[in-house]
C-alpha positions as CSV (number, residue, x, y, z in Angstrom):
1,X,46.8,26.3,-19.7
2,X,49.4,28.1,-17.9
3,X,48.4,31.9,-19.0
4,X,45.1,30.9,-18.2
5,X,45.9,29.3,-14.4
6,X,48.2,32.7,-14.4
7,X,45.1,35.3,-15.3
8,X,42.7,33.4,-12.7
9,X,45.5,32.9,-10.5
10,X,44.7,29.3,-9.9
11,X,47.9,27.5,-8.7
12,X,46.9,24.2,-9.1
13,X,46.4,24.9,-12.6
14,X,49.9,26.4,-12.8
15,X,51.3,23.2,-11.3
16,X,49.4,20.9,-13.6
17,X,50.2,23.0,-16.3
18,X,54.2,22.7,-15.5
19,X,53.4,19.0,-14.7
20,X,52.2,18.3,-18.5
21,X,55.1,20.1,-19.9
22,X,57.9,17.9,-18.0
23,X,56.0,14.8,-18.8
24,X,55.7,16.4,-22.5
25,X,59.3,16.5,-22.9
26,X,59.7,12.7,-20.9
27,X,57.6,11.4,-23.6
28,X,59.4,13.1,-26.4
29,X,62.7,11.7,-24.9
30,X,60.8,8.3,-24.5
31,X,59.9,8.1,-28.0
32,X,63.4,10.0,-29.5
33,X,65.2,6.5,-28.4
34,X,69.3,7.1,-28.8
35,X,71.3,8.5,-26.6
36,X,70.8,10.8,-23.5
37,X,69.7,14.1,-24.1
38,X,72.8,16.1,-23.1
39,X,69.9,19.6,-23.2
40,X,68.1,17.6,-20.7
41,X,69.8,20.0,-17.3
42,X,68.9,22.7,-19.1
43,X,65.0,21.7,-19.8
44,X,64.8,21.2,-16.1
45,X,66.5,24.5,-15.2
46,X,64.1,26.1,-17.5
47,X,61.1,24.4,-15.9
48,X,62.2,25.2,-12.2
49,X,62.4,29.3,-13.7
50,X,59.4,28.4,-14.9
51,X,57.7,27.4,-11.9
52,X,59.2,29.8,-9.7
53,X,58.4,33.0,-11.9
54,X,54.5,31.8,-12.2
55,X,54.0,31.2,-8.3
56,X,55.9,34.5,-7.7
57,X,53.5,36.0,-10.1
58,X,50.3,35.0,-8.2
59,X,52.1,35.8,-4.8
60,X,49.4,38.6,-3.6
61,X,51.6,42.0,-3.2
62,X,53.8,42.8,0.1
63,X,55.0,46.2,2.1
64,X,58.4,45.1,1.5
65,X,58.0,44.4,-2.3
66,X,61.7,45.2,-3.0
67,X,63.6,43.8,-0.3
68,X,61.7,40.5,-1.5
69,X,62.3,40.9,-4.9
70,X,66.4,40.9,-4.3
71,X,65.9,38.0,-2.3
72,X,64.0,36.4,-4.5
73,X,66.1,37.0,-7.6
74,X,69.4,35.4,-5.5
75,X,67.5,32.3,-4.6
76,X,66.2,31.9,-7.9
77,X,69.4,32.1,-9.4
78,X,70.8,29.8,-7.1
79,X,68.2,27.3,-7.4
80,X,68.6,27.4,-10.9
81,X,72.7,27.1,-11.3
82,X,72.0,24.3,-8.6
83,X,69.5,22.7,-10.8
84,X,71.3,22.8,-13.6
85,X,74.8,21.4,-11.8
86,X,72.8,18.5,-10.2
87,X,71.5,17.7,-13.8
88,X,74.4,17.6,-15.5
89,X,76.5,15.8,-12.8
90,X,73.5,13.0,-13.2
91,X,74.2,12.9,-17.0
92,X,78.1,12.7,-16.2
93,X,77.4,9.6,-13.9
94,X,74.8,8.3,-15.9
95,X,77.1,7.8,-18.8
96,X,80.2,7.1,-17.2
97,X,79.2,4.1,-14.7
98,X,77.8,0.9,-15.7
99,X,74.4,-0.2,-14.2
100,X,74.8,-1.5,-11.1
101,X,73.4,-1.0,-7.2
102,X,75.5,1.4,-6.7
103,X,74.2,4.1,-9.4
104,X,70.7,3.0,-8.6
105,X,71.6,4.0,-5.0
106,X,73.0,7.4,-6.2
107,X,69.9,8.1,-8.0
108,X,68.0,7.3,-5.2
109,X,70.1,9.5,-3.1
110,X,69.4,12.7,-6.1
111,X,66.1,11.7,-5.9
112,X,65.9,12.4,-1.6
113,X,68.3,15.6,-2.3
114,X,65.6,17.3,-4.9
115,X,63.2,16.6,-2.6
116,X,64.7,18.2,0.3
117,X,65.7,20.9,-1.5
118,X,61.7,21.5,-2.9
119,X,61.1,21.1,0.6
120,X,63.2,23.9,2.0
121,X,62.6,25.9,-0.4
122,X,58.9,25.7,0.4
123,X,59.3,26.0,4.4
124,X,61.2,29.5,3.2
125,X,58.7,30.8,1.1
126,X,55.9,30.9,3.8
């Protein structure tokens, strides 16, 4: 689905596509049972690349193609390392705190910070 939504350039179809594959690999976990899934930060570093190479792809061209393309490549790298730190800081926390209001309030609190950053990171790119 996603080379299709990539050849047509259709970005909702990117973005479904990218939304079946995370739910894809909640399932799996869902259905694994055990223990946390220490590859989890990684999966969602992997999906954010993901995401961010096939919108860039569909991006129509610019004058300034380079100058973007270095800007591009530091903030993907950032987002990524940043997506992969927040990830694995939840696992830490996860597994080291008992259940409780306050975890529930830090994951509320990761949950607000991933949506700001998606948020900023959108208001950048147009």
């Amino acid at each position: 689905m996603l080379v299709v939504s990539l050849a047509f350039r259709w970005s909702a179809g990117i973005a479904l596509a990218l939304a079946l594959s995370a739910t894809a690999y909640g399932l799996y976990l869902g259905f694994r049972g055990g223990a946390v899934d220490g590859r989890a930060p990684v999966v969602a570093a992997a999906l954010f690349v993901a995401s961010e190479l096939a919108f860039r792809a569909i991006e129509p061209p610019s004058a300034s193609e380079r100058a973007i393309a270095s800007r591009g490549a530091v903030w993907l790298l950032a987002g990524t390392v940043a997506t992969a730190v927040v990830g694995a800081l939840l696992l830490v926390v996860a597994g080291s705190a008992t259940a409780g209001l306050w975890l529930e309030a830090f994951g509320v609190a990761a949950a607000v910070a991933a949506l700001a950053v998606v948020v900023a990171v959108v208001s950048r790119s147009r």
